[in-house]
N, C-alpha and C positions, 0 to 999 in steps of 0.2 A: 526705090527708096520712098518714103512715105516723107509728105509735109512736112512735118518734125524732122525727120532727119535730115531734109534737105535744109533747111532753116537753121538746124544746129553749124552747119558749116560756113555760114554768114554772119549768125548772130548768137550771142549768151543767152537761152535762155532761161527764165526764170520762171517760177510758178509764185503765182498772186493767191493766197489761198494760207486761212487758218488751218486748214484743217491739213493736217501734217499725213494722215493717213493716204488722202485723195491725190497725195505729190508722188507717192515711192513706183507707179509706175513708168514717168514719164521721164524721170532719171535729170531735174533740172539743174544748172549750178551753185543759182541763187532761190532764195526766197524772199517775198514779200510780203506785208499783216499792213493792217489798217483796224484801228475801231472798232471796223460793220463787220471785218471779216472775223477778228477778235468774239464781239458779241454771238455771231452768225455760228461758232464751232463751238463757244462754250453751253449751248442752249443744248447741243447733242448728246445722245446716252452716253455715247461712248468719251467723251468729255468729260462729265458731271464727276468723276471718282478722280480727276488730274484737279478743278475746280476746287473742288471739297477738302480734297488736300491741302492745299494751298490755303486755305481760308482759317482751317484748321488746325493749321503748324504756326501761324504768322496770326492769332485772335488778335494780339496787344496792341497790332498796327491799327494805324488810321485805314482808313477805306483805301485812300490815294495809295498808300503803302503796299496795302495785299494786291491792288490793283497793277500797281508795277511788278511786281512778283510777279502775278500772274502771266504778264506782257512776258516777261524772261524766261517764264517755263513753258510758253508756248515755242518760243525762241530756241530756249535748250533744245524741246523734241525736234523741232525743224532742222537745227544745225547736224545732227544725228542721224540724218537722212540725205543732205547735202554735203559736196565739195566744198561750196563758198562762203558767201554770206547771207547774211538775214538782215533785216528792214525791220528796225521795231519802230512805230511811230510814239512820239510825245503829245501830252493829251491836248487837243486841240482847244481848248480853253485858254491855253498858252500862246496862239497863234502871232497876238496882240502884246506879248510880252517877252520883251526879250530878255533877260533876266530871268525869269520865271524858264523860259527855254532853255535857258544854259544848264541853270541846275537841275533841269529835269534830264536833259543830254547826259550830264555828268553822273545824275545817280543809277540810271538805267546803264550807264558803262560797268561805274563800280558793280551790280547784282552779277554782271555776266563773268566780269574778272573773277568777284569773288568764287563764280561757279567755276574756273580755271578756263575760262573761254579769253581770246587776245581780241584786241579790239581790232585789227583788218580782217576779223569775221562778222561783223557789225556795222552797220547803218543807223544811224539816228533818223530817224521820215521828222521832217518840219514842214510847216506849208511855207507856201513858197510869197507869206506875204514879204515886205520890206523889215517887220522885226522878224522875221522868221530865220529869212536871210543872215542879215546882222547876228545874229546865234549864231549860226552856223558857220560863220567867217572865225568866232572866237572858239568853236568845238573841233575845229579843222588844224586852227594852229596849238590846237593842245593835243593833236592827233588822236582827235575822236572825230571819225568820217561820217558825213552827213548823207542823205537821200531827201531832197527836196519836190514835197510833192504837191499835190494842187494846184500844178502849172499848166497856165494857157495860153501865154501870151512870148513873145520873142522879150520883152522888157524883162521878163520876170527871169527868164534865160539868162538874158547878159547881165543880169544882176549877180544872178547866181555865181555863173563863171565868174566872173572879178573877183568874188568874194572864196576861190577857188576852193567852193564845196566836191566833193568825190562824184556826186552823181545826182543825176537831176530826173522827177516822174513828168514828161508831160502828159495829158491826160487828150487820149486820140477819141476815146466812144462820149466823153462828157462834150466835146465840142461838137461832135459831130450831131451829137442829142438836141442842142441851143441850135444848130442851124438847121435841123429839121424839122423842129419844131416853127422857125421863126420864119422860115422861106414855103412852109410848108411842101418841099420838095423833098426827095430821096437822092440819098450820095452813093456813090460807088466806086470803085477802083484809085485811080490819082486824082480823081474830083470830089473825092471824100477832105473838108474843111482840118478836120482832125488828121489827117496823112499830111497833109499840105504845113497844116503848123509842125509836125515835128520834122518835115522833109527842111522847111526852114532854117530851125534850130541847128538840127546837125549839120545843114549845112555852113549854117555862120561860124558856129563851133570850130569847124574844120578846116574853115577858110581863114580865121584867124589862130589855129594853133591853141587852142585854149586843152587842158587837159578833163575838164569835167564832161564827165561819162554819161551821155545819155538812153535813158530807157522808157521808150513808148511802152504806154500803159493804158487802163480802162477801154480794153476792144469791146465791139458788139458781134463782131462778126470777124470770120477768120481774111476776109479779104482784106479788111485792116491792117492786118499782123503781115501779110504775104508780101502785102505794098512794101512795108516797113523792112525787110529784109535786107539787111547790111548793117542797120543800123545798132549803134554799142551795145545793148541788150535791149529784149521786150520781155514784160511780164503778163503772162498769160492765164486764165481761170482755168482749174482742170476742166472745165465743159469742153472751152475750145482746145485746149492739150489734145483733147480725147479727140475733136474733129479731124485736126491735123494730124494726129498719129493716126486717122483711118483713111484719109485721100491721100494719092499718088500721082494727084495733078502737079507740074513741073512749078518749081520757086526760083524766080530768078532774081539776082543781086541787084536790088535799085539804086542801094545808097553805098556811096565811095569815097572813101576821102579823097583818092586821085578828083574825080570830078567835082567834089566839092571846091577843090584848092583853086579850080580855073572859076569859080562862079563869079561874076560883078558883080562885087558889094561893096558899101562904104559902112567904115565900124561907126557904130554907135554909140558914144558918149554918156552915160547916165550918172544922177545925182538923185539923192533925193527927193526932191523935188519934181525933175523929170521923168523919173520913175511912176511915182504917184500918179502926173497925170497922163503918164503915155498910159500904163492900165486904169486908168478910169476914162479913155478915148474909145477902148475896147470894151462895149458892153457885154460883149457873149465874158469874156475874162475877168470880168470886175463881179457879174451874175455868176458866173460857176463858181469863183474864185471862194464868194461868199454864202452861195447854197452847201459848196462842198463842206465849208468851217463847220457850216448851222449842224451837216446833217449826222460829221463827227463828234460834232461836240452834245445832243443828243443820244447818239449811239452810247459814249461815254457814260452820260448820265441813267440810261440803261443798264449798264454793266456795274455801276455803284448799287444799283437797285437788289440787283441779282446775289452780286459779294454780299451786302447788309444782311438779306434776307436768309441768308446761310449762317451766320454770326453767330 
């Protein structure tokens, strides 16, 4: 059995990737889109006549308008090709609003209904600030399920679960980047920072019975993803898909909820307050948290550029 397949019998996995064509090999259950990955597919040939369309049926709209349109017909094609669900994220400019978050959750639900798609085929992606969250608490009880992403820190986790979001991104290669950058050392295997935060997570998770779903995300390398095995899902680029679908080195199960259940730990209590400053305690978390916004919220205002100019 090859990597993939071994992995599949542990873990959900999912493919991280616009580009709806680069998934149909590796046969995943979910998918996931972000912004960059958004911008990154519509820039392609094979793209440009899905884009055009869209831009071209929908003139009357505001920019924001064709732009969510667009986010749902990437989402269509992807569902088309999968079993499960799709992750459409809200535009990071909203990170800091929550309000602003809801109805952007909410209107991105209605495009997909209106396409006859049901919402437990669907993910809303919000970052995983404190209003992020807070959306996400009030899109969950209107049963529109959330994917909380831009998580780095254990705080940002048990915010999440309380506020029982469907499923939470921790981000394994973004940390693991800040502390190779910052120690100037190299990580590898269970000494990798980024394995270690979501080895946390799911364990706390699971020790306290919590039902939100986690899925390590942003690998650099497949021994990231191998560590991570057991865990509720990973979402994977087709680069590493392709890796792991070509080695037949042995995947063994790390993560367990048996062994989680026995861990020592004492829960954590958060508020507001304590929230705030337990991630601003964590400089790598508080830096990622806020490069990741910047570099969505950028990305965005790219993809505004690209819709206009088609107009």
């Amino acid at each position: 059995m090859t990597q993939l397949d071994q992995l599949k019998q542990y873990t959900t996995i999912v493919a991280d990737t616009g580009d709806f064509q680069a998934m149909k090999a590796f046969a995943p259950q979910d998918a996931t889109t972000n912004p960059s990955l958004i911008l990154k597919a519509v820039q392609k040939d094979e793209y440009k006549p899905l884009l055009e369309k869209i831009v071209r049926e929908h003139a009357a709209l505001s920019t924001d308008g064709i732009i969510d349109r667009v986010l749902v017909a990437f989402g269509l094609e992807i569902l088309k090709l999968i079993p499960g669900r799709v992750s459409t994220e809200t535009d990071a400019r909203l990170s800091f609003d929550t309000e602003g978050t809801i109805a952007k959750g909410r209107a991105l639900i209605k495009l997909y209904e209106d396409a006859g798609i049901g919402r437990e085929r669907i993910l809303i992606k919000i970052a995983s600030t404190w209003e992020g969250i807070r959306a996400a608490q009030v899109l969950e009880r209107e049963g529109i399920h959330c994917n909380l992403t831009l998580l780095f820190s254990l705080p940002q986790a048990i915010a999440c679960a309380e506020a029982k979001v469907q499923l939470i991104s921790p981000f394994v290669g973004r940390i693991y980047d800040w502390y190779k950058k910052s120690t100037g050392q190299e990580y590898a295997g269970a000494d990798d920072p980024g394995v270690q935060s979501v080895r946390s997570i799911y364990t706390y998770y699971r020790k306290f019975g919590y039902a939100t779903e986690v899925m390590g995300a942003s690998f650099r390398n497949t021994s990231q993803i191998v560590e991570l095995a057991g865990c509720d899902l990973l979402t994977i680029s087709p680069d590493l898909l392709q890796k792991l679908a070509e080695s037949d080195m042995p995947v063994e199960r790390k993560l367990s909820k048996e062994a989680a259940q026995s861990a020592d730990l004492k829960k954590i209590t958060l508020d507001e307050k304590t929230f705030r400053l337990s991630l601003n305690d964590d400089a790598m978390a508080t830096e990622k948290l806020s490069e990741g916004i910047r570099q969505f919220c950028a990305d965005a205002v790219k993809l505004e550029k690209i819709v206009d100019a088609l107009r």
